[in-house]
N, C-alpha and C positions, 0 to 999 in steps of 0.2 A: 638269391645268389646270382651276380653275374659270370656269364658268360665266358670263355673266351674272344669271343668276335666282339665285346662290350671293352675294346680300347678306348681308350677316348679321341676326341676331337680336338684340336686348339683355334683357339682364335690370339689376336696381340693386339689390344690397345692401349695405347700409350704405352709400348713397349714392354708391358707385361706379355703374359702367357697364361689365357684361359683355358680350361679344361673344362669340356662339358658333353651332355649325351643327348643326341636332338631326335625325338622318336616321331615318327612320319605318321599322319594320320587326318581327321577333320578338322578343321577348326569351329572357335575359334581352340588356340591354342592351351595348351595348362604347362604353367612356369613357376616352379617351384625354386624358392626362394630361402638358404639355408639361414643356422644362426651362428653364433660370435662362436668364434673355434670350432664349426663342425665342418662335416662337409656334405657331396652330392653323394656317397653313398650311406647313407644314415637311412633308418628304418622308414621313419616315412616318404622322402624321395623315393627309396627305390619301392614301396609301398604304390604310391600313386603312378610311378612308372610302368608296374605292372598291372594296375588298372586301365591305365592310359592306353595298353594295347590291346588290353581285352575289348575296350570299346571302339578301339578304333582312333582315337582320337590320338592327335597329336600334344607331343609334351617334352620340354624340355627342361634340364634339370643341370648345373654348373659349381664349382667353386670357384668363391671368390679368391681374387690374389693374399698370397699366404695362408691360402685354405687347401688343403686336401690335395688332388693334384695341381694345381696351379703353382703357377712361381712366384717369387719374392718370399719373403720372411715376414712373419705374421705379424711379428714387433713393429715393422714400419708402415704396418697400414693403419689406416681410418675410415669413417662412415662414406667422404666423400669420395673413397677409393673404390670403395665394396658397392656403393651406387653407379661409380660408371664401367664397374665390372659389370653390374644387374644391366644397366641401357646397351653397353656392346653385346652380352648375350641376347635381349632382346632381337637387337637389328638382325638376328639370323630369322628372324621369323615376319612374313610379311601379315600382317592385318593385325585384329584384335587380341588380346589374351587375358586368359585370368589367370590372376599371379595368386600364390598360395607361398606366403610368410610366414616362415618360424622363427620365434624368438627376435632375435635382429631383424632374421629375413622380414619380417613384419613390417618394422621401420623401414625397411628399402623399398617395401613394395608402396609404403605411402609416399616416401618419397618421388619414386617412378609415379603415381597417381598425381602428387601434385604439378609434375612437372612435366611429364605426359602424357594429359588425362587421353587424349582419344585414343590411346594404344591400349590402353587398361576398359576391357567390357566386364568385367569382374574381379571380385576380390576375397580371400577366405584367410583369415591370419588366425595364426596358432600360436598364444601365450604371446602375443605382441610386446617385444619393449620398445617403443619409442620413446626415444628420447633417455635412452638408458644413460648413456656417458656421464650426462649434467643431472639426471632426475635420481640415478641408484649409485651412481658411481663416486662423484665429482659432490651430492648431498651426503655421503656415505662418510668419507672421508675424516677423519679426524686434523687437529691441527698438525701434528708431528709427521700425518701422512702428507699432507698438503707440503710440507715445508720439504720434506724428500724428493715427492713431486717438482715444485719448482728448482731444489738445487741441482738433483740430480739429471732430471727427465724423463723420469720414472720412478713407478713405488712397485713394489711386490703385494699381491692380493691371495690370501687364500681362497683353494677354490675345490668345490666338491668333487671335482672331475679328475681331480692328476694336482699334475703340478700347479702350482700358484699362477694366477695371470698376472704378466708385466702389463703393467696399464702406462704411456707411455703420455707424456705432456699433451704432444700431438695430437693423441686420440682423446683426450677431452678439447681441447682448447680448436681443433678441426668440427668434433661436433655440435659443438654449440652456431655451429654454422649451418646445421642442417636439422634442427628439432622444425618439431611437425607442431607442437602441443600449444604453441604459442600465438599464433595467426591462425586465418581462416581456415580451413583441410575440407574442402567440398569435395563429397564421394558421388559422382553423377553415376550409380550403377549399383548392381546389387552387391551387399557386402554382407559376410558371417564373419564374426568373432568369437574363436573358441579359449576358452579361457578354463582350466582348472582349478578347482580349491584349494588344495593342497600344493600347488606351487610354491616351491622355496626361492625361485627366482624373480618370479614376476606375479607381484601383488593382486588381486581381484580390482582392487582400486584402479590400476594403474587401465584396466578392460573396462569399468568403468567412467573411468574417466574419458578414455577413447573415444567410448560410446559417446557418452556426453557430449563431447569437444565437437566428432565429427558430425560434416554436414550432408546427408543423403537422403534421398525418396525412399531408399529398403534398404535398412541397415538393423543386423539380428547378432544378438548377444547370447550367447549358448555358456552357463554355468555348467562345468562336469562333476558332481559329489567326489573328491574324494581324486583325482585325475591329478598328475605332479603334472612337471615341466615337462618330461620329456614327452607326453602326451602319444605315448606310443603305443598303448596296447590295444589287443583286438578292439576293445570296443572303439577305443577312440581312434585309430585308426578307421572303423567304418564310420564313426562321424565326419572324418574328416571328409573321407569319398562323398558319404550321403552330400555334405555342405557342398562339395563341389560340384556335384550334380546337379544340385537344390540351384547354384549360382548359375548354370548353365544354361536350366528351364528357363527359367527368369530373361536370358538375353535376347 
C-alpha cells in the first residue's frame, strides 16, 4: 500500500505528462517496465519497489502515456509512444540499469536494449510479448475484423479484464515498425525469461521462441507449472526478486 508522501513525480516529453516513482538507493538501478493497459501501481511494481528499498537499491517504476497516472488517452497511443515514454523515464537515471518487462513492458525493454544497449547491464522479462500487435493481434484477426479495422480505425476486441480493448489502425500498422523478432536482438548481458504455463495471454512459444531468436552469453528461460499471466503470486513474485538478484550477481 502506498503512502501518502508516495505522490508522484512528472516528467513532459514530447509534451506528454509522465508519472513516475524514482526510489534513491545503489546502483545499478532496477526499472520496471509495465504492460498494455496496466500501470505503475500493479502488484509487482509496487512488489519489487518494496524490495528495492529493503535492499537499498535504487528503482524506478512509471506509466506510460495513457496509462495510469500519466496523460493522454490510451486509444492514441502506440509501441513507439510507450518506448519513448521507457527512454525519457530512463534519462532520470545516470548509469547502468536493469529493466524488469511485463507483458508489453517486455517488448519495450528489448526495445530500449536494442537501441541502447550500454544503458541496459540487465535484463528479467515477465510473460514477454514482443511483437504482440502483428504476432497475436493483427495474426488474430479475422477478415470481417480486418475490414472494420481499415474502414473504421479501429475494431473492438474482447478482453478478460473489463472492457473490450479498441485496437486502433495506428497501433498495429506503428508496430510493425518496431518488432524485435525479425532481425538480429543481441543481448550483451545477463538476461531471465519468466514465462508461465498456464498463460491465456502469452503462449509458451512465443518465450521460446525469444529464447531461440535472442543473441546472449547468459540468457535463462524459467518455465513456472501451472503460473498465468498475471504472474503475481507469492511464489512468483519471489521468483521474480530471486531473477533480479540472480541478474544483479552476474554484473
Amino acid at each position: 500500500m502506498e503512502s501518502m508522501i508516495e505522490t508522484p513525480s512528472f516528467l513532459s516529453p514530447e509534451g506528454r505528462r509522465i508519472a513516475y516513482h524514482l526510489t534513491p538507493g545503489d546502483g545499478p538501478a532496477v526499472v520496471f517496465l509495465g504492460g498494455f493497459k496496466s500501470d505503475m501501481g500493479g502488484t509487482k511494481a509496487v512488489h519489487l519497489e518494496a524490495w528495492a528499498r529493503d535492499a537499498g537499491r535504487a528503482f524506478l517504476r512509471f506509466d506510460y502515456s495513457g496509462h495510469g497516472e500519466s496523460s493522454e488517452a490510451f486509444i492514441d497511443g502506440a509501441i513507439g509512444d510507450w518506448f519513448e515514454d521507457a527512454c525519457a523515464a530512463l534519462s532520470l537515471i545516470v548509469g547502468p540499469v536493469v529493466l524488469v518487462g511485463s507483458s508489453m513492458g517486455g517488448w519495450i525493454s528489448l526495445l530500449v536494449a536494442r537501441e541502447m544497449p550500454e544503458k541496459v547491464a540487465g535484463l528479467v522479462t515477465i510473460a514477454a510479448a514482443p511483437d504482440f500487435t502483428e504476432d497475436s493481434m493483427w495474426a488474430g484477426f479475422d477478415s470481417a475484423q480486418r475490414a472494420v479495422l481499415e474502414a473504421d480505425g479501429q475494431v473492438a476486441l474482447p478482453s478478460d479484464y473489463g472492457e473490450p480493448y479498441i485496437t486502433t489502425k495506428r497501433l498495429i500498422e506503428e508496430g510493425r515498425t518496431r518488432l524485435v523478432l525479425r532481425d538480429p536482438l543481441p543481448l550483451g548481458f545477463p538476461v531471465r525469461f519468466l514465462q508461465g504455463t498456464a498463460d491465456a495471454n502469452v503462449e509458451m512459444s512465443v518465450a521460446l521462441r525469444l529464447l531461440e531468436h535472442a543473441e546472449g552469453p547468459d540468457m535463462r528461460l524459467t518455465l513456472v507449472d501451472g503460473a498465468d499471466h498475471r504472474f503475481s503470486d507469492a511464489a512468483c513474485l519471489g521468483l521474480i526478486t530471486w531473477s533480479v538478484e540472480d541478474v544483479l550477481a552476474m554484473i
